[in-house]
C-alpha positions as CSV (number, residue, x, y, z in Angstrom):
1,X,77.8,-318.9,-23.0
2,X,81.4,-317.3,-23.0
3,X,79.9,-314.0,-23.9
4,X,77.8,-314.0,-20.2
5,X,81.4,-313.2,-18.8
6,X,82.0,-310.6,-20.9
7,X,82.7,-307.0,-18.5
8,X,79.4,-305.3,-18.6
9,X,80.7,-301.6,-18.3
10,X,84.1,-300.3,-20.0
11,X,85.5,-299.0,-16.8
12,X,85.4,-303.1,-16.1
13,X,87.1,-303.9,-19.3
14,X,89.7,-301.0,-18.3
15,X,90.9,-303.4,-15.8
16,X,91.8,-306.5,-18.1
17,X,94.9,-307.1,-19.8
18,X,95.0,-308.3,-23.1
19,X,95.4,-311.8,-22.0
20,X,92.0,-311.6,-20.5
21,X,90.1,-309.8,-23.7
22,X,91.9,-312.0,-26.7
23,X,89.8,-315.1,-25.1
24,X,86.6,-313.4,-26.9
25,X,88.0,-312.5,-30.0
26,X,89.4,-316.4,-30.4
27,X,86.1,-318.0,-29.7
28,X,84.6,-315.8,-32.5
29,X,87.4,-316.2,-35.0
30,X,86.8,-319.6,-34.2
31,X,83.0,-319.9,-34.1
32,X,81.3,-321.5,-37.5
33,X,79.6,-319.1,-39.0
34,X,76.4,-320.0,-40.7
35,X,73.1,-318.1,-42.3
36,X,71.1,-319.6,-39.0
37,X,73.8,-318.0,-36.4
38,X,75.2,-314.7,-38.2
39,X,73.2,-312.6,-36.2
40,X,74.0,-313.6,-32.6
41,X,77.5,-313.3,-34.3
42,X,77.4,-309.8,-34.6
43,X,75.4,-309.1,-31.0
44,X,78.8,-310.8,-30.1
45,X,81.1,-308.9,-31.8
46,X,79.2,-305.4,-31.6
47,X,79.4,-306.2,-27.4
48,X,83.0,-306.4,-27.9
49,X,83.8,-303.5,-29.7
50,X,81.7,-301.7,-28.2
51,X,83.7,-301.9,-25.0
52,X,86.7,-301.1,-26.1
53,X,85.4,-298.1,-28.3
54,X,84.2,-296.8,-25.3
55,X,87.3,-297.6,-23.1
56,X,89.9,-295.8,-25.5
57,X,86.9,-292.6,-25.8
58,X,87.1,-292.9,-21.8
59,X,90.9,-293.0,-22.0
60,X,91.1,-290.0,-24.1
61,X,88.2,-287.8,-22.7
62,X,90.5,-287.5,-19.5
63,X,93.9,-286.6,-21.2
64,X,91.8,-283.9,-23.2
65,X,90.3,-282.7,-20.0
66,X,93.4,-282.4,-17.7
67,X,96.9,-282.9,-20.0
68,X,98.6,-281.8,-16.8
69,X,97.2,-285.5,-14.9
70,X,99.9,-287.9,-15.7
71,X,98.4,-291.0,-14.7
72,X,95.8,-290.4,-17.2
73,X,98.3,-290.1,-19.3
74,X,99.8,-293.1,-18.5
75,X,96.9,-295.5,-18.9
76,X,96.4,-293.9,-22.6
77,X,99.6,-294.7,-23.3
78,X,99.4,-298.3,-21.6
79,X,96.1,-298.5,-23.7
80,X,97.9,-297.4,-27.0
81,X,101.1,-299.4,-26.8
82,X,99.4,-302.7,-25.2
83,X,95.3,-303.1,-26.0
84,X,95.0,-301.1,-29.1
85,X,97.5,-302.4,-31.7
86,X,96.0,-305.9,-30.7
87,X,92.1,-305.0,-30.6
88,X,92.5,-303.8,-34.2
89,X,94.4,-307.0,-35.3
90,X,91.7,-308.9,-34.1
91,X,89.3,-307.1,-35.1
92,X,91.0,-307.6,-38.7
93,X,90.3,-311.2,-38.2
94,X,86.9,-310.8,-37.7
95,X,86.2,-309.0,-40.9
96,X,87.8,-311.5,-42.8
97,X,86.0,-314.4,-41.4
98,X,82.5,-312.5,-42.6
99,X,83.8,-311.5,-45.5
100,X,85.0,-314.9,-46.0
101,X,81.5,-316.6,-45.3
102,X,79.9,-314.7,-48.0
103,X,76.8,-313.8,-45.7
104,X,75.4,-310.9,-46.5
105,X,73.4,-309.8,-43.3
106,X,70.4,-307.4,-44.1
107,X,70.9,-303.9,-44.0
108,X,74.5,-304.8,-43.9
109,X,75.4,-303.5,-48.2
110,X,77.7,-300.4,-47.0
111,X,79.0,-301.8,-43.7
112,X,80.2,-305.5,-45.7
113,X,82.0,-302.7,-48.0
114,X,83.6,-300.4,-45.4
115,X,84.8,-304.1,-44.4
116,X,86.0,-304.6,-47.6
117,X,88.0,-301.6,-47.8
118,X,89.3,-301.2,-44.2
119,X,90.5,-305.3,-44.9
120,X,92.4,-303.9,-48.4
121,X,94.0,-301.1,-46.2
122,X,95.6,-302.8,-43.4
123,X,98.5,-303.8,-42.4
124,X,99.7,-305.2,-39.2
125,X,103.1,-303.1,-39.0
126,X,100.9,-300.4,-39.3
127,X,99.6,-300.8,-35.6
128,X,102.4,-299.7,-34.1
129,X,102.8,-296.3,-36.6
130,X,99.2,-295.7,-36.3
131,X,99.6,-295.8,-32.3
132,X,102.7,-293.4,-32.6
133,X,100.8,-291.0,-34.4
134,X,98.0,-290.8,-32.2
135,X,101.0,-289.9,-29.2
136,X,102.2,-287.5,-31.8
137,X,98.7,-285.8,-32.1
138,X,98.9,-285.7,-28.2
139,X,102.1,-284.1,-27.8
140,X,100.3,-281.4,-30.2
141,X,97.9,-281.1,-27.9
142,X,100.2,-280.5,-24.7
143,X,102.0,-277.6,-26.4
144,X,98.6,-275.9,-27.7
145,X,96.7,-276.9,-24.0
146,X,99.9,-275.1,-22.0
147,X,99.5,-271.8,-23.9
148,X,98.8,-269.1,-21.5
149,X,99.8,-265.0,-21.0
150,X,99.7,-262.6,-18.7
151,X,97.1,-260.1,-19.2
152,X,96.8,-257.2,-16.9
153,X,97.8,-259.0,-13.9
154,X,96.3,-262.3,-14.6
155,X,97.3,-265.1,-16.4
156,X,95.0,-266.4,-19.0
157,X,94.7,-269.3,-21.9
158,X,94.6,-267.9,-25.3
159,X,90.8,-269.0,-25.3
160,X,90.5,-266.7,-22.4
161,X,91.8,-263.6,-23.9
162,X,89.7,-264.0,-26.7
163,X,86.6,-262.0,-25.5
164,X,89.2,-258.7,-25.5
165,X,89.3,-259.5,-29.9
166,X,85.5,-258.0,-29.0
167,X,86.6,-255.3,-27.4
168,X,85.3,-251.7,-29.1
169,X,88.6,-250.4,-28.1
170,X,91.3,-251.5,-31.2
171,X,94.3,-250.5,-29.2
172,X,93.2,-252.7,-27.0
173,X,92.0,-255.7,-29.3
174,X,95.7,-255.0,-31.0
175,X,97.4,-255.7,-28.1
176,X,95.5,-258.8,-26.8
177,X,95.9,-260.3,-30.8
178,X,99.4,-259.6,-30.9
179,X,100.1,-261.2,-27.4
180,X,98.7,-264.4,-28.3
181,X,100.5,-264.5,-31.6
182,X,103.6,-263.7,-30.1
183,X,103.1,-266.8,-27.7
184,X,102.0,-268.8,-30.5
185,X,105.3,-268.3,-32.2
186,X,107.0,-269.0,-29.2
187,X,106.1,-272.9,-30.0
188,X,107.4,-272.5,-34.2
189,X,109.7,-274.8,-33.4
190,X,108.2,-277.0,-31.1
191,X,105.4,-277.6,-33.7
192,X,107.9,-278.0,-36.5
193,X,109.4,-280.7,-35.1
194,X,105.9,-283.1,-34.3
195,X,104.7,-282.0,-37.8
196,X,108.3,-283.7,-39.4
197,X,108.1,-287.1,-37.1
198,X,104.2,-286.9,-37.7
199,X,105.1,-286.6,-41.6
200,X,107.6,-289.4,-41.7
201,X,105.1,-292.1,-39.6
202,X,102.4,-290.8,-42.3
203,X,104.7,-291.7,-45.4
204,X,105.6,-295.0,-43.6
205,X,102.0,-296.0,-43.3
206,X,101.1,-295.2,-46.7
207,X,104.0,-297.1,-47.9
208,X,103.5,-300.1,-45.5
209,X,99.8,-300.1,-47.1
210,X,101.3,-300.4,-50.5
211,X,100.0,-296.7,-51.2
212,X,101.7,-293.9,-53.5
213,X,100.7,-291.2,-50.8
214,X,99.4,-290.7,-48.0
215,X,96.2,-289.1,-49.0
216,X,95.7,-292.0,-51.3
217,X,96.1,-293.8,-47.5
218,X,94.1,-291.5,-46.0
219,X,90.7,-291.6,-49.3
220,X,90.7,-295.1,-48.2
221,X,90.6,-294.7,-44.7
222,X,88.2,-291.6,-44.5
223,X,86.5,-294.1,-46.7
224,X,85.5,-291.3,-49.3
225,X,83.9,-293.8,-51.5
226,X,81.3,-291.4,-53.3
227,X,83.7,-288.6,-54.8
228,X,88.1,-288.0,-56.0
229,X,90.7,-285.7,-55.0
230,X,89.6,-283.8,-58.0
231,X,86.1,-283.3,-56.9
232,X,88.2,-281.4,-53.8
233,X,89.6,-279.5,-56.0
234,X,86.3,-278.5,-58.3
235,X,85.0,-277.6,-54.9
236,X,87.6,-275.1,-54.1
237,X,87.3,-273.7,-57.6
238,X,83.8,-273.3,-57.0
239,X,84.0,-271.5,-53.8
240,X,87.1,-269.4,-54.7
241,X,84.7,-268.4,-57.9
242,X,81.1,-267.9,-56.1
243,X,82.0,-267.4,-52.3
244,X,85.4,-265.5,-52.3
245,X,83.9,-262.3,-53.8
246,X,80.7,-262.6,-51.4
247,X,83.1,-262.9,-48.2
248,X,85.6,-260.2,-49.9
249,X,82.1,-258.1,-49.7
250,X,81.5,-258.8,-46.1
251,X,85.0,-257.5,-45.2
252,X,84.5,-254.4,-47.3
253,X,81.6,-253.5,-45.6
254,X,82.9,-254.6,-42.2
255,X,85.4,-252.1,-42.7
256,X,83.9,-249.2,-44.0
257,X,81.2,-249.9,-40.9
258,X,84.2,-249.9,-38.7
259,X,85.4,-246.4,-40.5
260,X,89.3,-248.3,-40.7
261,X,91.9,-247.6,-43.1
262,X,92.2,-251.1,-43.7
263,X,91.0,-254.3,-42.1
264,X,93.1,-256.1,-39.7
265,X,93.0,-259.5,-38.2
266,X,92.4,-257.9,-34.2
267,X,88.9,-256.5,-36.7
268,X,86.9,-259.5,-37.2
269,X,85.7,-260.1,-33.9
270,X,84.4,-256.9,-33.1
271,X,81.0,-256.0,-33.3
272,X,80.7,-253.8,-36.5
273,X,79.1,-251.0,-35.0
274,X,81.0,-250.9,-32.2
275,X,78.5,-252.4,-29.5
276,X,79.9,-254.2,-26.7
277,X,80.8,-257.7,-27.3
278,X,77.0,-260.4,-26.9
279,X,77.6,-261.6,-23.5
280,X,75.1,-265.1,-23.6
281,X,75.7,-266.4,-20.3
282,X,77.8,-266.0,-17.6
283,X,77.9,-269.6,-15.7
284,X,77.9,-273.2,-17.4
285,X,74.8,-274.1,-15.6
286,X,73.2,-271.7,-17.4
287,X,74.6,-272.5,-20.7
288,X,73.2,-275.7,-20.3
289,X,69.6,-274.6,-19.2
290,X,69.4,-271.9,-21.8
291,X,70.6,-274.7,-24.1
292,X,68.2,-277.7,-23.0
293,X,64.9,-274.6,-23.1
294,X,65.9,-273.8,-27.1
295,X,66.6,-278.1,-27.7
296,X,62.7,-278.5,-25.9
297,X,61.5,-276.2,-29.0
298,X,63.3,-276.9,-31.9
299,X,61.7,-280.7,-30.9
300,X,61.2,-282.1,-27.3
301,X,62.9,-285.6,-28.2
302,X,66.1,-283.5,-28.8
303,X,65.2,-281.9,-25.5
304,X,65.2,-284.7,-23.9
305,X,68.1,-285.7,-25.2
306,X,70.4,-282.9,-24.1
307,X,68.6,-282.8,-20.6
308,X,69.8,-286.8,-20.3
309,X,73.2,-285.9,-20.9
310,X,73.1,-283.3,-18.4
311,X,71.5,-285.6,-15.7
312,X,74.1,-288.2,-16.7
313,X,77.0,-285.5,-16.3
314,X,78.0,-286.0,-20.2
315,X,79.2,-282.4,-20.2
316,X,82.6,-281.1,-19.8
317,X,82.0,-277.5,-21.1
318,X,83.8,-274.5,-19.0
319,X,87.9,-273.4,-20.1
320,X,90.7,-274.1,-18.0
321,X,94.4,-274.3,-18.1
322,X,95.7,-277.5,-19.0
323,X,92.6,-278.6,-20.5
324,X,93.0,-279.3,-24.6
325,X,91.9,-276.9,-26.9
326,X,88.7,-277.4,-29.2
327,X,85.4,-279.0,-28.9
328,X,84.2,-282.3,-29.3
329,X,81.4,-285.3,-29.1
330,X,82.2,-288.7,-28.4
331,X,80.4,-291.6,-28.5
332,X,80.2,-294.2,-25.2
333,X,78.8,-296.7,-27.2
334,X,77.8,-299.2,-24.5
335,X,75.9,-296.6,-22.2
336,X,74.4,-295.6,-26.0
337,X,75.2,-292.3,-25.0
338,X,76.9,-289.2,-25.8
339,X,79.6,-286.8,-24.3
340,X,80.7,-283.4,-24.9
341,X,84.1,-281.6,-24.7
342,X,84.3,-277.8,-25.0
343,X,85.7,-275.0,-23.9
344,X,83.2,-272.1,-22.9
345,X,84.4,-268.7,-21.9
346,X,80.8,-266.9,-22.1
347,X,81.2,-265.8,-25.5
348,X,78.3,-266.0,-28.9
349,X,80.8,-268.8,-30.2
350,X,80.3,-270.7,-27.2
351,X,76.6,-270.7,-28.2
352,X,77.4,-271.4,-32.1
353,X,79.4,-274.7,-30.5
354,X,77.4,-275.9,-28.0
355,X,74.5,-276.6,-31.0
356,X,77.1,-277.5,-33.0
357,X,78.0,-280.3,-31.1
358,X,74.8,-281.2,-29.8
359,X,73.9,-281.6,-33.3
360,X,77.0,-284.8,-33.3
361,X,75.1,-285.9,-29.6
362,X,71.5,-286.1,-31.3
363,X,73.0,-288.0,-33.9
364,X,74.8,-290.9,-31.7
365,X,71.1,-290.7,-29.8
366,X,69.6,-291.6,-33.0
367,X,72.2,-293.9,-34.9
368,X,73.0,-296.2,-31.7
369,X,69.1,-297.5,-32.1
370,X,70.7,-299.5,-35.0
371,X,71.3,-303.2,-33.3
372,X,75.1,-303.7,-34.8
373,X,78.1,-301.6,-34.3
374,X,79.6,-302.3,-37.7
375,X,75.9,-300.4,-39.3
376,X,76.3,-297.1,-37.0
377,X,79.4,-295.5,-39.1
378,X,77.6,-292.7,-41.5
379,X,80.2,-290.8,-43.7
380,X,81.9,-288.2,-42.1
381,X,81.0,-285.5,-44.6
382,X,77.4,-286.6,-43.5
383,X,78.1,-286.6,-39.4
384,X,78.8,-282.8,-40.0
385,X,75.7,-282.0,-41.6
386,X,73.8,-283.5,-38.9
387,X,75.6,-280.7,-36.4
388,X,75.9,-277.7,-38.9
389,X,72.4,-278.0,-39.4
390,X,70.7,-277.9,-35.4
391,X,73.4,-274.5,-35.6
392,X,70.6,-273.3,-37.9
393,X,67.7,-275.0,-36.9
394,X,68.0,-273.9,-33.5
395,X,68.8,-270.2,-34.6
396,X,65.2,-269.3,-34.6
397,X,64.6,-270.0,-30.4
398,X,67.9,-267.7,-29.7
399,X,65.1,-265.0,-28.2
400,X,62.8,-267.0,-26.9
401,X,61.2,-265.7,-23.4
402,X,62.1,-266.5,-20.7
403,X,64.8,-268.8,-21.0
404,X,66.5,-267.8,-24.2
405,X,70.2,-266.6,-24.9
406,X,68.9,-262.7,-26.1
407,X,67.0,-260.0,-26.5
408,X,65.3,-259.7,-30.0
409,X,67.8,-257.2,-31.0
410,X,70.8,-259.5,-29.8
411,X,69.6,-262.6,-31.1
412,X,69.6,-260.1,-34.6
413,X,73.1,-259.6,-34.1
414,X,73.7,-263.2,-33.4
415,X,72.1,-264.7,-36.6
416,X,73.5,-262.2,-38.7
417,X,77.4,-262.8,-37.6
418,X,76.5,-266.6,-37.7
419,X,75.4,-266.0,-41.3
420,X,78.6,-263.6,-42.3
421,X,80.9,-266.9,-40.2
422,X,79.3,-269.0,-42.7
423,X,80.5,-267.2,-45.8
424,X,83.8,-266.7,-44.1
425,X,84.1,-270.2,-43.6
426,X,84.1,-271.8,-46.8
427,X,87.5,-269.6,-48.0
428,X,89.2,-271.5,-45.0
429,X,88.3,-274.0,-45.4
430,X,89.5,-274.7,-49.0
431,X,92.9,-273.4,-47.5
432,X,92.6,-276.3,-45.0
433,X,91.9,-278.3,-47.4
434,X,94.1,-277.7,-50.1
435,X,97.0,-277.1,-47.8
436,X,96.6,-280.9,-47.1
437,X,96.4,-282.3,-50.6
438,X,99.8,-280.3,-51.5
439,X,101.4,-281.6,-48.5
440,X,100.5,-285.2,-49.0
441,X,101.0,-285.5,-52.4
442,X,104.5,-283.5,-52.1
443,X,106.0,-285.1,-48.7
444,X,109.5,-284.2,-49.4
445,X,108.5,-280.2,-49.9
446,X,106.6,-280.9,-47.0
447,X,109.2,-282.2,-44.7
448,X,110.6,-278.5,-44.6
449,X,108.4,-276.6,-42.4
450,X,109.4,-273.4,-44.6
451,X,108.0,-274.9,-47.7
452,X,104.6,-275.5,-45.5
453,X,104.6,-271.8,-44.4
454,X,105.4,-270.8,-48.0
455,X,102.3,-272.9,-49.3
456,X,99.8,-272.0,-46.3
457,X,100.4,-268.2,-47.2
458,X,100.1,-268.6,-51.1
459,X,96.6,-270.3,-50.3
460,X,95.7,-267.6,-48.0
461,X,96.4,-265.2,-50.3
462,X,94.6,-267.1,-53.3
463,X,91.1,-267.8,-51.0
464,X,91.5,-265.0,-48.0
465,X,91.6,-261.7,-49.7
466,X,89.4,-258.6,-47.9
467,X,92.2,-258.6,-44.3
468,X,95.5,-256.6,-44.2
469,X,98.0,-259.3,-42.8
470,X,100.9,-256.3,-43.6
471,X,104.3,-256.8,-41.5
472,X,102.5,-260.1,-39.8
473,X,103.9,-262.1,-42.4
474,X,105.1,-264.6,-39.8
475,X,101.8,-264.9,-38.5
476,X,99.6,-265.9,-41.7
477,X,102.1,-267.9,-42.7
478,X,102.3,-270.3,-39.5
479,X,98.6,-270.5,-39.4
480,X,98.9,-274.3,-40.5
481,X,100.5,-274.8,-37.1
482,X,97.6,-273.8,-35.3
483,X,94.6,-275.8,-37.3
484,X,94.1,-278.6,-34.7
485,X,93.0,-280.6,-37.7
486,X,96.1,-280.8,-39.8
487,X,98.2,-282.1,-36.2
488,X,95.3,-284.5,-34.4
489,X,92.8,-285.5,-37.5
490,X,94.5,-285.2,-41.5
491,X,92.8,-284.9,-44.4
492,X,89.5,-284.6,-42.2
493,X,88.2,-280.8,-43.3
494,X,86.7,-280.4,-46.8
495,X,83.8,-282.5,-44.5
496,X,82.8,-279.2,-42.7
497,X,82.6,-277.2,-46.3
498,X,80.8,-280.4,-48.2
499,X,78.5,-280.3,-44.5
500,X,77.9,-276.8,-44.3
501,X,76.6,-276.8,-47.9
502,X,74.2,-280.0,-47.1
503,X,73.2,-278.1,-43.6
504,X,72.2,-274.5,-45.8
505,X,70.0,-277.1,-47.7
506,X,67.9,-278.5,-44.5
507,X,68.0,-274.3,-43.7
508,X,66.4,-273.5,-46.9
509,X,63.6,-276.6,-46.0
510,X,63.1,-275.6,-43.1
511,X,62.1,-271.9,-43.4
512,X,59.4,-273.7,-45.8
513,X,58.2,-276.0,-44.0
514,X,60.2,-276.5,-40.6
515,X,58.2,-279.3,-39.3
516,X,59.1,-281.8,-42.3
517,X,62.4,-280.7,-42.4
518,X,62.9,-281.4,-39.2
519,X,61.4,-285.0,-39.7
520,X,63.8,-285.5,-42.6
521,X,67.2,-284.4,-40.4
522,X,66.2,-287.2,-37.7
523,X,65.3,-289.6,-40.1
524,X,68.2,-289.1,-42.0
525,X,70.1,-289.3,-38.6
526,X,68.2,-292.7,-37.5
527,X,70.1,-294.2,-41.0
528,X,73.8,-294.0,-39.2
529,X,75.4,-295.9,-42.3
530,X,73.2,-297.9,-43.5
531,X,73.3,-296.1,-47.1
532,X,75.5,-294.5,-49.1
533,X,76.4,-290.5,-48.5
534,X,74.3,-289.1,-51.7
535,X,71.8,-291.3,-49.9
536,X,72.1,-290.0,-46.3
537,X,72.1,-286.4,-48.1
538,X,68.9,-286.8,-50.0
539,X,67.2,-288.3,-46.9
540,X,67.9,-285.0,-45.0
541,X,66.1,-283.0,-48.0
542,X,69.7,-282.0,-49.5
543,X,72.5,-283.4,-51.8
544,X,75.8,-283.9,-52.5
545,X,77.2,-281.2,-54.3
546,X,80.6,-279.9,-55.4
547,X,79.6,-277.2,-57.9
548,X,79.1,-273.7,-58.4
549,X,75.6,-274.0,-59.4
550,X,74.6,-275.4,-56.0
551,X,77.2,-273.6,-54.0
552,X,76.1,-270.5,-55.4
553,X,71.9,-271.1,-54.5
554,X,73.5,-271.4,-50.9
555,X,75.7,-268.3,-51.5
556,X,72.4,-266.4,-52.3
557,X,70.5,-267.3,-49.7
558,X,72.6,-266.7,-47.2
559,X,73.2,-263.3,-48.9
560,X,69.0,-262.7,-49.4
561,X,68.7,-263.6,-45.4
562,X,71.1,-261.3,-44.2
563,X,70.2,-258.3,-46.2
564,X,66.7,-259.0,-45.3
565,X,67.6,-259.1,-41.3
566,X,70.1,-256.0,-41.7
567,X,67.4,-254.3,-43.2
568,X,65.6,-255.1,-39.9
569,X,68.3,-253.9,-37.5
């Protein structure tokens, strides 16, 4: 009966103090727990977390959106220093007492051993470090959100002078890359200093946790239960041996098509053959109804979907100043719906992310069908497969009359540099990733941001050959400082490359038989975490791989697909 009380929305639970929520969390530490009564046992505790999951999303969705609006700011702090440290405490408690009872729910095998692991890792004076670093990741986010230049006149974000990195002019695209850089810079030091604090509250966690390292902390805590650091590694190998010369080739030709001495970073943007930059949309309105049209024929239940979220204003898409940088989906657990965070300035990439994310939407859709909270937590490595792969799925509908983004020739050029980003991608992100296992593994090198520039360039070097970075030494080797990742989320990238590889996988179903590889992706979605990540890969039609072997079928795919449309142009 104590559960009737319970707030039904989070903005009610936003109002109550600690005192008022720790009630609920004592009567079910305290409740007997038998075979008979498990289940209305986790309704319970699934309502509870649920509201506060959805409070601190709530929280943090309006720092992102404004950083300038103090007082959101200073309920997210209130939230962090007062409700947080004691929700996970208590939470604690609660997987103990199951774990305790020795029930073993159905359909409950991966959760009861997330349990069992996230019970092993924690530590109660971790709370407060843990709610430090998220302010530290914050304070990150104020420095990059504040960015802005004066361009012409006008004062833009560095998201808003990207379009000129398309312009055909290269004086021009010179200028507009070396103003952002140079403001970039401006913040070295300001960045520095987060990334030591952040460093020493990481090496205090991991030794609070009885830990040698903090990415021994952090393999726990990703709960990366299904491969080792040295997998990582066998995966960079395997791209710097099958995907680094197929990228190097892409440059070559980039440059050659561009008629360029050599290739510089202001060259990547640009259109190859000079054409004016793919100018998708020009209002968010339209983003979103051009959007919803291809969603309605990849599948209309994913139509449906996005058009929900837009009804439900779930979208927070267009670029301002102040807002944070990136893109995201959340989950609002207790509405059972999504939200998404961007930043759209009317380029192609704006089209890239916007499936991208709603790829993370269609998957809360699907996984919050699942009755307990604890069974909706799919590996992370998986979550990214389920939005790298609508990216492709949806590639097809790009053209599609009336309502699409392109012409047939545009939506050409589109699929082709998504193809091209693709290849790209993997280099980076083993330099992401490896950056990250040197500098947890060697925290007192690490401490010295010198050391980190030193490390960051030598990677570069090693996985990013093809791009003249000549006299901008300063600038490849700070590019750790501007990977939101390695400030707001560590250790979380080798997921994208492990994800991308699972997402060319449903690709390659799907241009066999599109209609069952579609029903695989949603089923595989429906699962949330339910089964283990080989087994949430092989329900999508894909799996697991770290190898050149599989890496390289991928590789020659993409390579067949894109000769195939060039040939087309």
């Amino acid at each position: 009966p104590m559960f009737n009380s319970l707030p039904k929305t989070s903005q009610e639970f936003l109002q109550l103090p600690w005192a008022d929520i720790a009630p609920f969390y004592q009567e079910l530490t305290r409740r007997r727990l038998t075979a008979s009564n498990v289940k209305q046992f986790l309704l319970d505790w699934t309502a509870l977390t649920q509201l506060w999951y959805e409070a601190y999303q709530r929280l943090y969705v309006g720092i992102t959106v404004d950083t300038t609006d103090t007082v959101a700011e200073r309920r997210y702090h209130a939230f962090l220093d007062e409700i947080y440290p004691a929700v996970q405490e208590a939470e604690q408690r609660l997987k103990e007492k199951l774990l305790a009872s020795g029930l073993e729910p159905a359909g409950f095998e991966i959760p009861l051993m997330i349990m069992r692991t996230e019970t092993a890792l924690f530590r109660q004076e971790n709370l407060p470090l843990l709610a430090e670093e998220l302010k530290l990741a914050e304070e990150y986010e104020k420095i990059v959100g504040a960015q802005t230049v004066e361009w012409e006149g006008e004062e833009l974000t560095l998201l808003q002078l990207q379009p000129l990195y398309q312009d055909p002019d290269r004086e021009r695209r010179e200028r507009a890359w070396r103003l952002a850089a140079q403001r970039q810079l401006a913040d070295r030091e300001a960045i520095n200093d987060i990334w030591v604090r952040a460093m020493k509250v990481r090496r205090q966690i991991a030794a609070n946790a009885d830990l040698p390292d903090f990415r021994a902390y952090m393999w726990r805590k990703r709960l990366r239960f299904d491969y080792t650091p040295e997998d990582c590694y066998r995966f960079h190998r395997a791209i710097e041996q099958v995907v680094v010369p197929a990228a190097s080739q892409l440059y070559e030709k980039r440059r050659r098509r561009l008629g360029v001495k050599s290739l510089r970073p202001w060259d990547l943007e640009v259109d190859p053959f000079n054409r004016p930059p793919l100018l998708p949309f020009k209002t968010i309105p339209e983003l979103e109804e051009k959007t919803s049209a291809i969603f309605h024929r990849v599948d209309p239940t994913l139509g449906e979907y996005f058009e929900i979220m837009r009804r439900e204003n779930l979208l927070d898409l267009d670029n301002h100043k102040g807002k944070a940088p990136g893109a995201y989906c959340t989950a609002y657990p207790v509405l059972k719906r999504p939200f998404i965070f961007m930043n759209a300035v009317g380029l192609a990439a704006d089209v890239r992310t916007i499936l991208h994310e709603s790829g993370h939407a269609f998957h809360n859709f699907e996984r919050f069908r699942l009755p307990y909270a604890q069974q909706r937590i799919p590996g992370l490595e998986f979550a990214e497969v389920a939005s790298m792969a609508m990216e492709l799925l949806a590639s097809p509908y790009l053209d599609a009359q009336p309502d699409g983004f392109y012409s047939s020739a545009d939506a050409l050029r589109f699929r082709i540099a998504h193809l091209e980003h693709l290849l790209a991608f993997w280099p980076y992100m083993a330099v992401v990733d490896a950056f990250q296992h040197w500098a947890y593994t060697h925290e007192a090198e690490a401490m010295e941001a010198s050391n980190c520039d030193a490390k960051w360039l030598e990677l570069w070097q090693r996985f990013m050959p093809g791009v003249d970075w000549s006299g901008l030494e300063d600038e490849a080797m700070t590019g750790w400082q501007r990977k939101q990742h390695i400030h707001r989320s560590p250790f979380y990238y080798v997921e994208y490359g492990l994800a991308q590889l699972g997402a060319v996988q449903v690709w390659r179903n799907s241009l066999k038989d599109l209609k069952r590889a579609l029903q695989q992706y949603r089923h595989a979605l429906s699962l949330g975490g339910m089964v283990t990540l080989p087994e949430l890969y092989e329900a999508a039609g894909a799996h697991l791989a770290f190898d050149a072997e599989t890496l390289g079928e991928a590789v020659r795919l993409i390579e067949d697909v894109l000769q195939s449309m060039q040939t087309a142009q």
